[in-house]
PyMOL commands that place a pseudoatom at each C-alpha (Angstrom):
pseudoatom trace, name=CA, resn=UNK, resi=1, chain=A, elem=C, hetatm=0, pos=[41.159, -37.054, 2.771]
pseudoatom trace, name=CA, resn=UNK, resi=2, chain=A, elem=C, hetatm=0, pos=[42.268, -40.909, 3.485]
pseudoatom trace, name=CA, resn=UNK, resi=3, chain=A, elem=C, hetatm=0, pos=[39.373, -42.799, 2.984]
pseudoatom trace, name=CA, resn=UNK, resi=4, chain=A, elem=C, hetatm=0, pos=[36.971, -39.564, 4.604]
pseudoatom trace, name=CA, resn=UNK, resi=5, chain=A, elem=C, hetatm=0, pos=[33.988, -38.328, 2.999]
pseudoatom trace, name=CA, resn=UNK, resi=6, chain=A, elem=C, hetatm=0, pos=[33.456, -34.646, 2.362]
pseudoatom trace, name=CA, resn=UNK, resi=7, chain=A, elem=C, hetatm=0, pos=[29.972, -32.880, 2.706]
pseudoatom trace, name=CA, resn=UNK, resi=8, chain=A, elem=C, hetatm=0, pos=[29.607, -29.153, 1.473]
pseudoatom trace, name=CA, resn=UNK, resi=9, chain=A, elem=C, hetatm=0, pos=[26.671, -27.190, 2.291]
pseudoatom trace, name=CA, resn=UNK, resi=10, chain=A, elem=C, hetatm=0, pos=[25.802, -23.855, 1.471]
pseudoatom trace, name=CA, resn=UNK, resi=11, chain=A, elem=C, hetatm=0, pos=[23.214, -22.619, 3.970]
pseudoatom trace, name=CA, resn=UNK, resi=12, chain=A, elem=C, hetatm=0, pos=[22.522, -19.369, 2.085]
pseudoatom trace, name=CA, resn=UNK, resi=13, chain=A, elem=C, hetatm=0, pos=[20.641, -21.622, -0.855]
pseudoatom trace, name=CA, resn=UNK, resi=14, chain=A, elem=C, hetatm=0, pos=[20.551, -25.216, 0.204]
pseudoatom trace, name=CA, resn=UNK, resi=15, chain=A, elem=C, hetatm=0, pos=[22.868, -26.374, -1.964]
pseudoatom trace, name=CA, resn=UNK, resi=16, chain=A, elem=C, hetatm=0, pos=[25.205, -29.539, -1.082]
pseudoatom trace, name=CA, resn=UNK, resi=17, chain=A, elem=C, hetatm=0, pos=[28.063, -31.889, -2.894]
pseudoatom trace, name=CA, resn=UNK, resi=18, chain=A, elem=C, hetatm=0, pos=[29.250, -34.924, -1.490]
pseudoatom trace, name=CA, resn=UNK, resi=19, chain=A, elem=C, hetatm=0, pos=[31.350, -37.571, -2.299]
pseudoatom trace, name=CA, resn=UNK, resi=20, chain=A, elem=C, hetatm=0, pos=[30.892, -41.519, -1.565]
pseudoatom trace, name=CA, resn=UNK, resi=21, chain=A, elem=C, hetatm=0, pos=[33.328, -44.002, -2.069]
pseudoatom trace, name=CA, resn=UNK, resi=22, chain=A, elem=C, hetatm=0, pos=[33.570, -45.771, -5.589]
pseudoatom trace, name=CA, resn=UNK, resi=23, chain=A, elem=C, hetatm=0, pos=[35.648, -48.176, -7.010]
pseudoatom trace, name=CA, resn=UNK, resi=24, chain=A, elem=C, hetatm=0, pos=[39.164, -47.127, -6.310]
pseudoatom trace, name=CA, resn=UNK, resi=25, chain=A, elem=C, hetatm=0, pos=[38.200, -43.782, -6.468]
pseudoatom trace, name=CA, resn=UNK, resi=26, chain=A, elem=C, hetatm=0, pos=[35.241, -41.414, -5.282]
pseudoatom trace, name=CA, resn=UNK, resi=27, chain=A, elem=C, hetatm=0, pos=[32.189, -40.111, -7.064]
pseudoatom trace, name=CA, resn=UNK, resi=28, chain=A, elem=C, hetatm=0, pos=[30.594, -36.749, -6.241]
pseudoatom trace, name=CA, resn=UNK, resi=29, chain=A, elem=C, hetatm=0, pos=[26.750, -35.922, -6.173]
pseudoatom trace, name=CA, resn=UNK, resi=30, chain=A, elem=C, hetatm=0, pos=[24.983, -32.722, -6.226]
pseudoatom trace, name=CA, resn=UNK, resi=31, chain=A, elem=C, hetatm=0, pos=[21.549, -30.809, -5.476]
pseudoatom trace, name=CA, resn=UNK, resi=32, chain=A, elem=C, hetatm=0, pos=[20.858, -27.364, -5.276]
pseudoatom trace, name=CA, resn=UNK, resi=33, chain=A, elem=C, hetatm=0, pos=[21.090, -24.287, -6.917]
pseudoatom trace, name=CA, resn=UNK, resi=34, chain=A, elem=C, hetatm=0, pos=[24.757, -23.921, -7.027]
pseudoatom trace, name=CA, resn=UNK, resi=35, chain=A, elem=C, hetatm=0, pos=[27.634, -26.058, -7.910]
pseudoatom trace, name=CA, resn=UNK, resi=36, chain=A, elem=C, hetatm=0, pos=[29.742, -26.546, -4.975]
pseudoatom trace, name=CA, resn=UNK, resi=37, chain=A, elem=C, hetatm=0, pos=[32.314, -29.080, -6.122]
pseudoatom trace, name=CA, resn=UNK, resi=38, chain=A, elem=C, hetatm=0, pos=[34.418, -27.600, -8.827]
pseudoatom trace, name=CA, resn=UNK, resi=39, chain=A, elem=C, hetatm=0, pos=[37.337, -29.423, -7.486]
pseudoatom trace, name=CA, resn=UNK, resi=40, chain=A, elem=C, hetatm=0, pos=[38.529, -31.177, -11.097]
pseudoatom trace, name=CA, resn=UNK, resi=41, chain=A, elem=C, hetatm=0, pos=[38.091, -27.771, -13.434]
pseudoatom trace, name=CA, resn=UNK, resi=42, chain=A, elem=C, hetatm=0, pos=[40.178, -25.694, -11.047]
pseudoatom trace, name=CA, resn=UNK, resi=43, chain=A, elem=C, hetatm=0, pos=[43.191, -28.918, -10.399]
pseudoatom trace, name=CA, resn=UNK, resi=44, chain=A, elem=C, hetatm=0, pos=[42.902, -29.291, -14.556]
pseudoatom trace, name=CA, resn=UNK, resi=45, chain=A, elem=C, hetatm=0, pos=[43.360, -25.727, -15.417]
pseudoatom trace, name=CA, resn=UNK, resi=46, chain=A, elem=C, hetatm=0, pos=[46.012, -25.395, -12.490]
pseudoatom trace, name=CA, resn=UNK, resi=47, chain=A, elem=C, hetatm=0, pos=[48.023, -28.230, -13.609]
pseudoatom trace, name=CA, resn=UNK, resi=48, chain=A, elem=C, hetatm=0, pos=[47.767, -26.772, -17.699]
pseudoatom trace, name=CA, resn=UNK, resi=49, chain=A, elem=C, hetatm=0, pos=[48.950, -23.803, -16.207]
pseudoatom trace, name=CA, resn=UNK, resi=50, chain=A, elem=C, hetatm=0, pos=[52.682, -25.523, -15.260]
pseudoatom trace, name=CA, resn=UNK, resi=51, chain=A, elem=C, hetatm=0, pos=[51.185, -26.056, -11.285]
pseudoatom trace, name=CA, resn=UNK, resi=52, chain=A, elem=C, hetatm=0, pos=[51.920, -22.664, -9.825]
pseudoatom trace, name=CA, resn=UNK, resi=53, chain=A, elem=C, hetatm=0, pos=[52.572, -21.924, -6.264]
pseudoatom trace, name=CA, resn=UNK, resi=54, chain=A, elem=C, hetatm=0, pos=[49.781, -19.788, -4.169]
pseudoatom trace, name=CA, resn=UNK, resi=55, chain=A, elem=C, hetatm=0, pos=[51.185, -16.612, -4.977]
pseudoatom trace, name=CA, resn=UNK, resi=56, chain=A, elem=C, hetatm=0, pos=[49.846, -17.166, -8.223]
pseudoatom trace, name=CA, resn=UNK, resi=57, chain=A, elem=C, hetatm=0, pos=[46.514, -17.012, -7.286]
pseudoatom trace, name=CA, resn=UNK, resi=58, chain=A, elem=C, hetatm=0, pos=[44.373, -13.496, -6.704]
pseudoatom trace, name=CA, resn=UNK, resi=59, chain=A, elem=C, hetatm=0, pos=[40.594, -12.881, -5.792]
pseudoatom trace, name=CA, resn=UNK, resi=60, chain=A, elem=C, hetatm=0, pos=[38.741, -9.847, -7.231]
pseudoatom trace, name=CA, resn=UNK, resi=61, chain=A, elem=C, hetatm=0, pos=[35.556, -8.989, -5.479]
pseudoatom trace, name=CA, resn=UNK, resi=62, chain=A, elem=C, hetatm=0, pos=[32.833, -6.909, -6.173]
pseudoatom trace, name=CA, resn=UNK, resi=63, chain=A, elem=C, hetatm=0, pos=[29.245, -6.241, -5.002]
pseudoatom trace, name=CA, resn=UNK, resi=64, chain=A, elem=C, hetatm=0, pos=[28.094, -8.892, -7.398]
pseudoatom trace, name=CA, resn=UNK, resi=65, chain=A, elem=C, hetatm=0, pos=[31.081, -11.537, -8.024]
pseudoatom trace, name=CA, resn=UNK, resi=66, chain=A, elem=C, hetatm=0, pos=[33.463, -13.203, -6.551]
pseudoatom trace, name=CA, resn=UNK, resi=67, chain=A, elem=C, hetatm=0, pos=[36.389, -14.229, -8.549]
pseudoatom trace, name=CA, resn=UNK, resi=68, chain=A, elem=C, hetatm=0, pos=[39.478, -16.425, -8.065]
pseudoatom trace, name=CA, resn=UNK, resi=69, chain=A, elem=C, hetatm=0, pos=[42.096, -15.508, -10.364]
pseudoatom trace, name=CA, resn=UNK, resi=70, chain=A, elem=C, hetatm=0, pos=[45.343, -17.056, -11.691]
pseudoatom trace, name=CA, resn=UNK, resi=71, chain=A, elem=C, hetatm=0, pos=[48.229, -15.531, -12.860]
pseudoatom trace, name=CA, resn=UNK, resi=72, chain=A, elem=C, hetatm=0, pos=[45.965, -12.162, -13.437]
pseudoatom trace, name=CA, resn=UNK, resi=73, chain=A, elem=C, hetatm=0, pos=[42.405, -10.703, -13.192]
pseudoatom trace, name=CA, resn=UNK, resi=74, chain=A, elem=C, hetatm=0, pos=[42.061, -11.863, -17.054]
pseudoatom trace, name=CA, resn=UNK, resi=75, chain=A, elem=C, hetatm=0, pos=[43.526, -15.101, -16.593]
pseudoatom trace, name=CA, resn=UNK, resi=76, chain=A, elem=C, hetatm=0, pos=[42.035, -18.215, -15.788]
pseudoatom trace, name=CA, resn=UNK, resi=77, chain=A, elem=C, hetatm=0, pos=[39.257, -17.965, -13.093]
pseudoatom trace, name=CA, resn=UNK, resi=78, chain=A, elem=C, hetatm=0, pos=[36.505, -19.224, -10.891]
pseudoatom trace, name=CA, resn=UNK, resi=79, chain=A, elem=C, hetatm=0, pos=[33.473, -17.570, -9.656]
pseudoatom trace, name=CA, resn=UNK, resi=80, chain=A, elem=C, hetatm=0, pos=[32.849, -18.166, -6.047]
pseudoatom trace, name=CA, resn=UNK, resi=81, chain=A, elem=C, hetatm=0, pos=[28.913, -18.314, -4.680]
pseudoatom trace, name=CA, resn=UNK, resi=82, chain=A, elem=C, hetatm=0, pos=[27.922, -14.928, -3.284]
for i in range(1, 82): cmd.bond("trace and resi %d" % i, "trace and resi %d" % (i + 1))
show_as sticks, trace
zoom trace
């Protein structure tokens, strides 16, 4: 992102995640229902995992969830707001 801030929004619930410059890194800030920014669990279990390419990822959906997978369905995974 180069020195950019980032600015989710869900519109569904109102949530939002942002991130602001701090120190020689960036902090992210929250409000809302959901959690949007899940960045750091997903690049920690990703790197555990030996860093796999994107065909190691899969998404299972259903009426109620949405799942991103990795390696398999019972693998490692994050739920995705519906």
């Amino acid at each position: 992102m180069s020195g950019e801030e980032v600015i989710l929004v869900d519109v569904a619930t109102g949530s939002q995640a942002w991130t602001e410059p701090a120190g020689d890194g960036w902090s992210v800030h929250q409000d809302g229902p959901l959690r949007l920014w899940e960045v750091e669990d997903a690049l920690a279990t990703w790197q555990t995992v030996g860093s796999p390419d994107q065909t190691a990822f899969g998404m299972t959906v259903t009426d109620e969830t949405q799942r991103v997978w990795l390696g398999d369905p019972a693998g490692p995974s994050w739920r995705l707001p519906t």
